[in-house]
C-alpha positions as CSV (number, residue, x, y, z in Angstrom):
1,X,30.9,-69.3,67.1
2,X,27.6,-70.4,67.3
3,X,26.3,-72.8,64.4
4,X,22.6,-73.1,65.7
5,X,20.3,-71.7,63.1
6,X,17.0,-69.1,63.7
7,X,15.4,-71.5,61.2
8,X,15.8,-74.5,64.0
9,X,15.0,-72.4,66.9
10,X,12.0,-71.6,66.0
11,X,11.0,-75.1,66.0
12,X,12.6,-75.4,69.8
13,X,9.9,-75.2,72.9
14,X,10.8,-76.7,76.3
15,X,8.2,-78.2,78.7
16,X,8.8,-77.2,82.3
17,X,7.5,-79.0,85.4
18,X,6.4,-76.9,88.1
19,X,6.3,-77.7,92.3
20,X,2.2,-78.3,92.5
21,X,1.6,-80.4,89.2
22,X,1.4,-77.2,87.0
23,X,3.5,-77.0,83.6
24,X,4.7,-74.2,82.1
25,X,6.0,-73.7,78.2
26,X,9.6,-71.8,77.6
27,X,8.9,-70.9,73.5
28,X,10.7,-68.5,71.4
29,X,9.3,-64.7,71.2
30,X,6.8,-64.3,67.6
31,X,5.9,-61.0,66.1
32,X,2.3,-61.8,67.4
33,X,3.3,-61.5,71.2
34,X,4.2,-57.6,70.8
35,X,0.8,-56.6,72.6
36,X,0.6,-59.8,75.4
37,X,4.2,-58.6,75.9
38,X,3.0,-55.0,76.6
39,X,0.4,-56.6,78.7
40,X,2.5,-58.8,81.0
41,X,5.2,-55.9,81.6
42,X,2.0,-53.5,82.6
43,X,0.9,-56.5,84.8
44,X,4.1,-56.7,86.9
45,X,4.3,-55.1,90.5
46,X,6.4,-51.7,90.6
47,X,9.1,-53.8,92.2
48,X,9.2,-56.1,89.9
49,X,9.4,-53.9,86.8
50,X,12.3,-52.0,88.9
51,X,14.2,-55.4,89.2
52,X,13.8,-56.4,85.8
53,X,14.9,-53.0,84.1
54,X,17.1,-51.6,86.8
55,X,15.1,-48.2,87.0
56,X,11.2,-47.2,87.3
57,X,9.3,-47.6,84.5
58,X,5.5,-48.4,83.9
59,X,5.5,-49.5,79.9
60,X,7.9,-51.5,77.9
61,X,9.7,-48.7,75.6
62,X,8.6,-49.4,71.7
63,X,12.4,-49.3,71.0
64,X,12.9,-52.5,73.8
65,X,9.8,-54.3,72.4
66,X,10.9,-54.1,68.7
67,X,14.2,-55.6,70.0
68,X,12.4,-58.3,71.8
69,X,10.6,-59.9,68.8
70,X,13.3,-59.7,66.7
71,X,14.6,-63.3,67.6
72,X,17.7,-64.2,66.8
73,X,19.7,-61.1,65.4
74,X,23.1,-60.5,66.4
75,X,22.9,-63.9,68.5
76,X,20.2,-62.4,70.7
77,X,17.0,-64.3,71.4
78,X,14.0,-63.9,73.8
79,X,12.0,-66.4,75.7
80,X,8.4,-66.6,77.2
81,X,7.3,-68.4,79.1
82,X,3.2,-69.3,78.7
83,X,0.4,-71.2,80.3
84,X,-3.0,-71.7,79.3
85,X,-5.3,-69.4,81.7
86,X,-9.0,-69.4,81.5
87,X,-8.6,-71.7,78.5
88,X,-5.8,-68.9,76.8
89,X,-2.8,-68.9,76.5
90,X,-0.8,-66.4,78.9
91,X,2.7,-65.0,79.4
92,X,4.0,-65.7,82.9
93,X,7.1,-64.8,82.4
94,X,10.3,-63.7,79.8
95,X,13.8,-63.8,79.4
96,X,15.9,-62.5,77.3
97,X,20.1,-63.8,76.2
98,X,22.8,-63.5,74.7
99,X,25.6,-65.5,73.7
100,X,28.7,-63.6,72.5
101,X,31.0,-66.1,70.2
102,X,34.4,-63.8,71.5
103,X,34.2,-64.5,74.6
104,X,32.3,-68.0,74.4
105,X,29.7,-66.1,77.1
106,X,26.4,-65.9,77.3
107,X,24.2,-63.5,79.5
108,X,20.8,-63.5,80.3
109,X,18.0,-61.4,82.4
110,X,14.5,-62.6,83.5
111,X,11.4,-61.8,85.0
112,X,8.1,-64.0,86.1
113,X,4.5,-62.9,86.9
114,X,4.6,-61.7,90.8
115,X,1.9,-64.8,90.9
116,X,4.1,-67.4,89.8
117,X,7.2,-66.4,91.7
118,X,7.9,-69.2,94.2
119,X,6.1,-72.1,92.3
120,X,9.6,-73.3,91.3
121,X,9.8,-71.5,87.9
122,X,12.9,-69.3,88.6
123,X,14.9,-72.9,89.6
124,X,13.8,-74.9,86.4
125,X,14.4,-71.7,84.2
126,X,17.9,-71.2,85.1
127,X,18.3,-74.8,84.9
128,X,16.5,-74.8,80.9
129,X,19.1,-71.6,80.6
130,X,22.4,-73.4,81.6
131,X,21.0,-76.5,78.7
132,X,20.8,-73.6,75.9
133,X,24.0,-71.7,77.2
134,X,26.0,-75.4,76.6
135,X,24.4,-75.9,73.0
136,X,25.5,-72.5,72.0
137,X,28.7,-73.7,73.0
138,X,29.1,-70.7,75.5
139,X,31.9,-71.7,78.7
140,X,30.3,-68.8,81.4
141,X,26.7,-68.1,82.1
142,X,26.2,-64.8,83.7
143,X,23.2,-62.2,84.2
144,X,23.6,-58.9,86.5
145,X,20.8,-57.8,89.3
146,X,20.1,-55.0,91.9
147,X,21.9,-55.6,95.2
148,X,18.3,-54.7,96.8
149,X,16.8,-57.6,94.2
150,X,17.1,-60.2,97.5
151,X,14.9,-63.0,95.7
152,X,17.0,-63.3,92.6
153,X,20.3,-63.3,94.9
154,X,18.7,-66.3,96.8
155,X,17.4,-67.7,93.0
156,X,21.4,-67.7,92.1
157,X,22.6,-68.5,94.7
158,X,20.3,-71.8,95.2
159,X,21.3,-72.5,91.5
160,X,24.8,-72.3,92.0
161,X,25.9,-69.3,90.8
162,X,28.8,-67.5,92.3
163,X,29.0,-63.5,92.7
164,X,31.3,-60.9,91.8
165,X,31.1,-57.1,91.3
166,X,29.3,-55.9,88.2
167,X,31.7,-53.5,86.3
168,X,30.7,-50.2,85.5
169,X,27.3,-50.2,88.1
170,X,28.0,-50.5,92.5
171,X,24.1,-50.9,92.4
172,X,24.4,-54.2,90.5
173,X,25.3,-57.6,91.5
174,X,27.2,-60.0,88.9
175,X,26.5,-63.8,89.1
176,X,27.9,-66.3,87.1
177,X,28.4,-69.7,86.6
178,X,31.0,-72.0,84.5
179,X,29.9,-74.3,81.9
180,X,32.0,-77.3,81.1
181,X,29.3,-79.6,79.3
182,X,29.8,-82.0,76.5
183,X,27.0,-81.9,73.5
184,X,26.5,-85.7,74.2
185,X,26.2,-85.2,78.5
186,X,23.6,-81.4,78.3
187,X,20.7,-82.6,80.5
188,X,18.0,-80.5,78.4
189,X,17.0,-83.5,75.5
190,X,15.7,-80.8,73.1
191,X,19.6,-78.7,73.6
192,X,21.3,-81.8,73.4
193,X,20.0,-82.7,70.2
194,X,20.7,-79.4,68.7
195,X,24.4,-79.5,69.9
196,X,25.1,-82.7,68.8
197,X,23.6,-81.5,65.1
198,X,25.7,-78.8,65.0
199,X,28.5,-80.9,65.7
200,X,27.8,-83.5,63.0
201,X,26.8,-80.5,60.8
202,X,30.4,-79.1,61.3
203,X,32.2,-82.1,60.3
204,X,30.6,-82.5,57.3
């Protein structure tokens, strides 16, 4: 089960390093996103909307929004990713996870701006992913995509995932990854100092 508090999450924001010099912020969803998170869903091609949500859709359902800025309830917790643009600070891309304490798993789904796929992003995400999957204690990292969804099959497959069907779906693709990291050994420094406090907090 995981120990890792909504109270320290919120504190947690990762720095990623992009091919080209550029650097990109991974931060935890606020309340105050809800209309830039509108905005970047509306600013994805039609493709990419269709790969992210498995179907066509032009606007982020109110029901799906309210779920994403609602960090942190029922283990769930989304991610965007932000850079400063025209001197303000823009949403580039999102992810959202979950880690389910029965089955020590944790599943995610993501999407970047059409403008910054292929600038590196996708590899250091899934990378920043496998970190927080290991501090949450979770042992299998997983995420489902369209068969037709090419550049997130190469994304996994570069990253070392392996594939399997998807149950339930032909359409979708399962791929998955095992996670056999110590607290001490996670390569992320911010993860690794919140697994390692959950592990002194649970011998206390």
């Amino acid at each position: 089960m995981s120990a890792i508090r909504f109270d320290d999450l919120r504190q947690h924001s990762d720095i990623l390093r992009l091919r080209g010099g550029n650097s990109v912020m991974l931060r935890f969803v606020e309340p105050r996103d809800a209309e830039a998170l509108r905005a970047y869903f509306r600013s994805l091609s039609t493709r990419s909307r269709y790969n992210r949500f498995f179907g066509a859709i032009s606007e982020l359902p109110a029901s799906q929004l309210d779920q994403f800025i609602h960090v942190g309830e029922a283990d769930r917790f989304s991610v965007v990713a932000v850079m400063i643009v025209d001197g303000a600070e823009t949403i580039v891309g999102e992810a959202r996870y979950v880690f389910d304490a029965d089955t020590d798993s944790f599943e995610f789904g993501l999407s970047i701006d059409d403008r910054w796929q292929r600038h590196g992003l996708g590899s250091a995400w899934l990378h920043n992913l496998e970190c927080r999957a290991a501090a949450f204690g979770a042992s299998r990292l997983f995420g489902d995509t369209l068969r037709s969804n090419d550049a997130m099959l190469g994304l996994a497959r570069k990253s070392g995932f392996a594939f399997t069907h998807s149950p339930g779906d032909w359409k979708l693709v399962r791929f998955e990854k095992l996670i056999a990291v110590a607290p001490k050994e996670i390569p992320c420094a911010s993860w690794r100092l919140a697994a390692q406090q959950v592990v002194l907090q649970a011998a206390v």
